[in-house]
N, C-alpha and C positions, 0 to 999 in steps of 0.2 A: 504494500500500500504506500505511493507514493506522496507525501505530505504537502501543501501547497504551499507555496513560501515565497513574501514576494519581499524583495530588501528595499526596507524603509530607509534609503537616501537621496536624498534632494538637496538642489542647491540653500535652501534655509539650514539646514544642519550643518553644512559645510561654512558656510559664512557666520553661522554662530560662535561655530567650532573656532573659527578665527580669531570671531571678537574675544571668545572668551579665553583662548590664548592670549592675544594682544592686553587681556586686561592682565593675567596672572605675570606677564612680564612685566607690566608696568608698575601692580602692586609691590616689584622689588625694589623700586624707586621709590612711590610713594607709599611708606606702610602706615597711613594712615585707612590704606583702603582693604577692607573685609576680604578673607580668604577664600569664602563662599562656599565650607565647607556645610554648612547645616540647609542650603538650597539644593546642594548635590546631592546629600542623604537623604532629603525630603523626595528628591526628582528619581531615586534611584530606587524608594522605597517606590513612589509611582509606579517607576516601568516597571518592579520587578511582581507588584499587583495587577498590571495589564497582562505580563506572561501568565499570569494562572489563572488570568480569565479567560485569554484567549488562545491559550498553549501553542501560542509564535516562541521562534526565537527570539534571542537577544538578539537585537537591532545595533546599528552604529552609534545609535543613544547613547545603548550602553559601553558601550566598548569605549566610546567618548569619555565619557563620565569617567570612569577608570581610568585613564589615560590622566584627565586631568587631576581627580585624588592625587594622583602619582606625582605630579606631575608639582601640583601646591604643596606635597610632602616635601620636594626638593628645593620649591621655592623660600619657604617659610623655614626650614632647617632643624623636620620632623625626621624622624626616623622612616627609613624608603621602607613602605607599603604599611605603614602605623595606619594610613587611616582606612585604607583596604581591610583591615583588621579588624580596626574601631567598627568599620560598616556591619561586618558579615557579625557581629556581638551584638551591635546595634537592632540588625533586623530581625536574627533568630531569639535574642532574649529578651530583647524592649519591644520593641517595636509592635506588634500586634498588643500585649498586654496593655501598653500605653492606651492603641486605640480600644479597646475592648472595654476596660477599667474604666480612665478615668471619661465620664462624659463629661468632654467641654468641646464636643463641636468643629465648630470652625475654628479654634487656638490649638488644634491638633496639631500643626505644623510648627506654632512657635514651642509646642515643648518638644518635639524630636528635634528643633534646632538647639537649643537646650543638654538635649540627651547628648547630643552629637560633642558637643564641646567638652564634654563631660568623659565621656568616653574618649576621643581625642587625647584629652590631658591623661587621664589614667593610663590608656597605653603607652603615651609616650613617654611617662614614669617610670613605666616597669620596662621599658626596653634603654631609660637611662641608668635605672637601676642596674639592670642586670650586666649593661653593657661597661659598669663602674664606672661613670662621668659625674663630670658635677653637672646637680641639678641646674637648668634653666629656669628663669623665673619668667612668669608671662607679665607681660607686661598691660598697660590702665587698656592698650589699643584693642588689646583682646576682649574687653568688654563691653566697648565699642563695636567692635565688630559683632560680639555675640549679640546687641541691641540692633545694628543694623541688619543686621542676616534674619533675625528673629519679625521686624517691621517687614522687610520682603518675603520672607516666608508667606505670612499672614497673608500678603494682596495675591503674588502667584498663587499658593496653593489651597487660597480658601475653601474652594468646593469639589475638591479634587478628593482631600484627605477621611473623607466624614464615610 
C-alpha cells in the first residue's frame, strides 16, 4: 500500500527560513533580541499535533525548526542539541499534561513558553554540570526575552493550542 505524500515546500517557507536565519544572525549582534526558542517549541508542539492527526510526515517545517534549535544553540552558547533535548522532555513529559491539567485556554502557549525556558536552563545545567564548567549566569535579557516570546506566543498561537 503505497502512502500518499505530497512535500509541503513552497516559496513562503523558504523565505521565512531566510528571515529567520537572517534574524538568528543578527541577534549575535544585537542581544537585546529574543532567541525564539518558546515560538519554536510552541510551532513544533503544532506540527508534531498535525502529524497525529493526519499521519503525514515531517515536513520541511520540521526539519527547519530543528535546524534552527541547533542552530540558536550555537548562537546563544548553549550546549549543541541542549534544546533538541529540552524539546523531546518538553513534549513527552509536559506538554500534553500542561494542556490537559491546567484549563487556561488561550494562555496555553504563554506557559509552554514558560516550560521551554525552564527546561532550557535545567538542561543546560546539567550538561555544565557534568561537562565540569563554571556555571553561566543568564542574564536580566533573558527575561526579557522570556516576556517577549511569551506576548508572541499569545497573538501566533492563540487558537491553535486549545
Amino acid at each position: 500500500m503505497k502512502a500518499d505524500y505530497k512535500l509541503k515546500l513552497n516559496g513562503t517557507y523558504i523565505f521565512l527560513g531566510f528571515i529567520f536565519i537572517l534574524y538568528q544572525v543578527l541577534s549575535s549582534v544585537f542581544l537585546s533580541t529574543p532567541p525564539l526558542y518558546g515560538i519554536f517549541f510552541c510551532y513544533m508542539f503544532f506540527l508534531f499535533k498535525e502529524k497525529e492527526k493526519t499521519y503525514n510526515k515531517f515536513d520541511f517545517r520540521w526539519y527547519f525548526s530543528l535546524f534552527f534549535l541547533f542552530f540558536t544553540d550555537i548562537t546563544y552558547g548553549f550546549f549543541v542539541f541542549s534544546s533538541w533535548i529540552a524539546f523531546f522532555i518538553f513534549y513527552y513529559a509536559f506538554a500534553d499534561w500542561i494542556k490537559t491539567n491546567l484549563k487556561i485556554g488561550k494562555f496555553i502557549s504563554v506557559i509552554f513558553v514558560l516550560c521551554t525556558y525552564a527546561l532550557i536552563f535545567i538542561v543546560d545545567r546539567t550538561f555544565t554540570y557534568m561537562n565540569n564548567e563554571e556555571m553561566k549566569m543568564f542574564a536580566l535579557s533573558f527575561v526579557f526575552s522570556l516576556l517577549v516570546e511569551s506576548l508572541l506566543a499569545y497573538i501566533i498561537f492563540r487558537g491553535k493550542m486549545q
